[in-house]
C-alpha positions, -999 to +999 in steps of 0.1 A: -542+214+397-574+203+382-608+210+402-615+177+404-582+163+419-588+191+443-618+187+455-604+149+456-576+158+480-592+176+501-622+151+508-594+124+511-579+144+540-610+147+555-610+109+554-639+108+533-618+086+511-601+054+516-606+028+544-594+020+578-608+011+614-620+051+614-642+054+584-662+077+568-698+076+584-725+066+548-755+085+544-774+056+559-750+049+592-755+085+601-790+090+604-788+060+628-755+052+649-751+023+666-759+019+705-728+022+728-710-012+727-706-033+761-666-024+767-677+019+762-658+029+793-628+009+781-599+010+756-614-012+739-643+008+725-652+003+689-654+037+675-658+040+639-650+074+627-641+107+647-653+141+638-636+165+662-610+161+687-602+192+713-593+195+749-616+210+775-599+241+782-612+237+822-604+200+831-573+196+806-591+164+793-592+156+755-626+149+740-635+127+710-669+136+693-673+105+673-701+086+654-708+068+687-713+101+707-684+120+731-658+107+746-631+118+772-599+104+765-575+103+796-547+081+806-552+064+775-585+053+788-622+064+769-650+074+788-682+076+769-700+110+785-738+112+777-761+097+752-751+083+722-751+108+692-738+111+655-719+140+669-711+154+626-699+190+644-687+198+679-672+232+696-663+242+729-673+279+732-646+303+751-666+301+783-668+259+781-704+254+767-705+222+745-722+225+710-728+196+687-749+188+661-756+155+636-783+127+643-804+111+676-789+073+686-820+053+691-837+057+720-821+093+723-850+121+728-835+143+700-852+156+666-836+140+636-813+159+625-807+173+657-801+208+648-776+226+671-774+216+705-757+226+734-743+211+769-735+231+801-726+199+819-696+186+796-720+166+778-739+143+801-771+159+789-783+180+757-808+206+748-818+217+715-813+253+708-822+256+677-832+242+640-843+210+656-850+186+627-836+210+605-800+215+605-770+190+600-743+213+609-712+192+594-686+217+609-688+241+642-673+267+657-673+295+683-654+322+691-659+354+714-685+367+698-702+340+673-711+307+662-708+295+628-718+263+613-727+251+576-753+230+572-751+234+535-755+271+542-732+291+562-750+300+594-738+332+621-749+338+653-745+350+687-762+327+708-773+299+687-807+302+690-812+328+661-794+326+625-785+350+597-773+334+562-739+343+549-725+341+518-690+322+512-678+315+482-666+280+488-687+253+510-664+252+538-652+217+552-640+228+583-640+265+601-621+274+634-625+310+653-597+328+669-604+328+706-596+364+715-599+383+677-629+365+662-611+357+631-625+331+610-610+307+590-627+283+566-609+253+548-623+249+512-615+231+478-604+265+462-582+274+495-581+287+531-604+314+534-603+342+557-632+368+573-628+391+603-663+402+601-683+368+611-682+355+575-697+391+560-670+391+529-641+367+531-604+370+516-581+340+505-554+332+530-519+325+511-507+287+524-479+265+511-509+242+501-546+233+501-554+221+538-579+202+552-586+215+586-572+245+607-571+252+645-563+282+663-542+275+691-539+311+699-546+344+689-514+339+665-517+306+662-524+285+632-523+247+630-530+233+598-535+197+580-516+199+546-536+175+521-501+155+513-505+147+554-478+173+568-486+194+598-481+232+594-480+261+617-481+295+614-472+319+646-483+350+622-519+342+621-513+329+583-486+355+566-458+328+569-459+287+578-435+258+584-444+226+574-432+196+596-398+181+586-421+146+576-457+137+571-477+125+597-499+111+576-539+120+566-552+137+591-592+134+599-596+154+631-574+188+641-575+205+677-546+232+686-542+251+719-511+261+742-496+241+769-490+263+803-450+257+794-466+278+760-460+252+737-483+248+707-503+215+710-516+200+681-541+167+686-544+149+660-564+116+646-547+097+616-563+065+612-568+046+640-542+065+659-551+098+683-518+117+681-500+148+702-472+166+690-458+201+705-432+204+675-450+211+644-451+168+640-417+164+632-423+138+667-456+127+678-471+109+711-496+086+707-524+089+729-547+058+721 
């Protein structure tokens, strides 16, 4: 495969290609989103593109982190939490603090970008911790030790008020962290890559394809979005996978956990539908 229709697949399972109700946020759209609309605490809610999906590992509730700011999604119901912001990368670290980062709604008192910031009441309120004005982080994560986020550079710490600069050798377009080991995984146009060392030096991970995002769901656990739109998992933290029996379709936003009956959850957006499955995707649920 050519670099080019590489780097092509991978945006378009990003959904930075194509069209649809969930678009890709342009330049000009994301240094300004749009105030919340009237219906916000309804179904109705016009959101335009989301950028993370994940449960709150305390309430059970799934959040959206969307171009219109966070939402918690319940019952098939939203609930718009907080002020509205670009929210380009959100986490949940192990012990439930929120971290986001993108660009200030008007009116919002937030620095443009807004650095990283962080929540420690589920997102009603924000506080800038650091590289205010600064830092775009397009993709988040933390694990037990670390946060990492690439804002065009590849950015470790422990707190996320101080940075060291890492090398990678591919811009990443999504990374997760294994909650108990640390392990990092970053999705990139040359492959999945893999660093057990808080992104010191990085080894390629062998998939079945080139993937768009990964999850941890456990220690073990991967979830993965294959660029031709099938879900894979891998319960040997990436030596083997298995590939759902049909495609679900592209896949724009990737959470994973474990359900207390120890199934593996995958959430999923694919267009304008938010999606559950707890069998690889060979069935989904909708949840929107």
């Amino acid at each position: 495969m050519d670099p080019l229709t590489r780097r092509s697949l991978l945006l378009g399972g990003l959904g930075l290609l194509g069209t649809g109700a969930l678009v890709a946020c342009s330049p000009q759209a994301e240094s300004s989103p749009p105030p919340p609309s009237d219906d916000a605490g309804g179904a109705g809610t016009a959101i335009t593109h989301v950028h993370a999906i994940t449960r709150d590992a305390a309430t059970g509730t799934v959040l959206l982190a969307t171009h219109e700011g966070l939402f918690r999604l319940q019952d098939r119901e939203l609930t718009q939490v907080g002020p509205a912001v670009d929210l380009m990368g959100f986490t949940v670290t192990p012990e439930g603090r929120y971290l986001a980062s993108g660009h200030p709604g008007a009116g919002t008192d937030l620095p443009e970008p807004v650095g990283l910031i962080g929540s420690t009441d589920r997102g009603e309120t924000w506080e800038v911790l650091s590289r205010g004005g600064e830092s775009d982080f397009h993709t988040l994560a933390a694990g037990p030790d670390s946060v990492l986020g690439f804002d065009g550079q590849l950015r470790v710490g422990t707190d996320g008020r101080s940075w060291e600069i890492r090398e990678i050798p591919s811009a990443p377009a999504s990374l997760a962290i294994a909650p108990g080991t640390g392990t990092v995984l970053a999705t990139t146009e040359d492959g999945v890559l893999r660093s057990d060392d808080d992104g010191a030096t990085w080894d390629a991970l062998d998939t079945p394809q080139l993937m768009s995002r990964v999850a941890w769901a456990d220690d073990r656990t991967i979830v993965g979005a294959g660029i031709d739109g099938h879900l894979l998992t891998s319960r040997d933290a990436g030596r083997t996978w298995t590939a759902g029996a049909e495609p679900v379709g592209e896949i724009t936003a990737l959470g994973a956990g474990t359900t207390e009956d120890g199934e593996i959850e995958a959430l999923l957006v694919v267009g304008t539908d938010v999606l559950r499955t707890t069998d690889g995707g060979n069935s989904t649920e909708s949840l929107l």
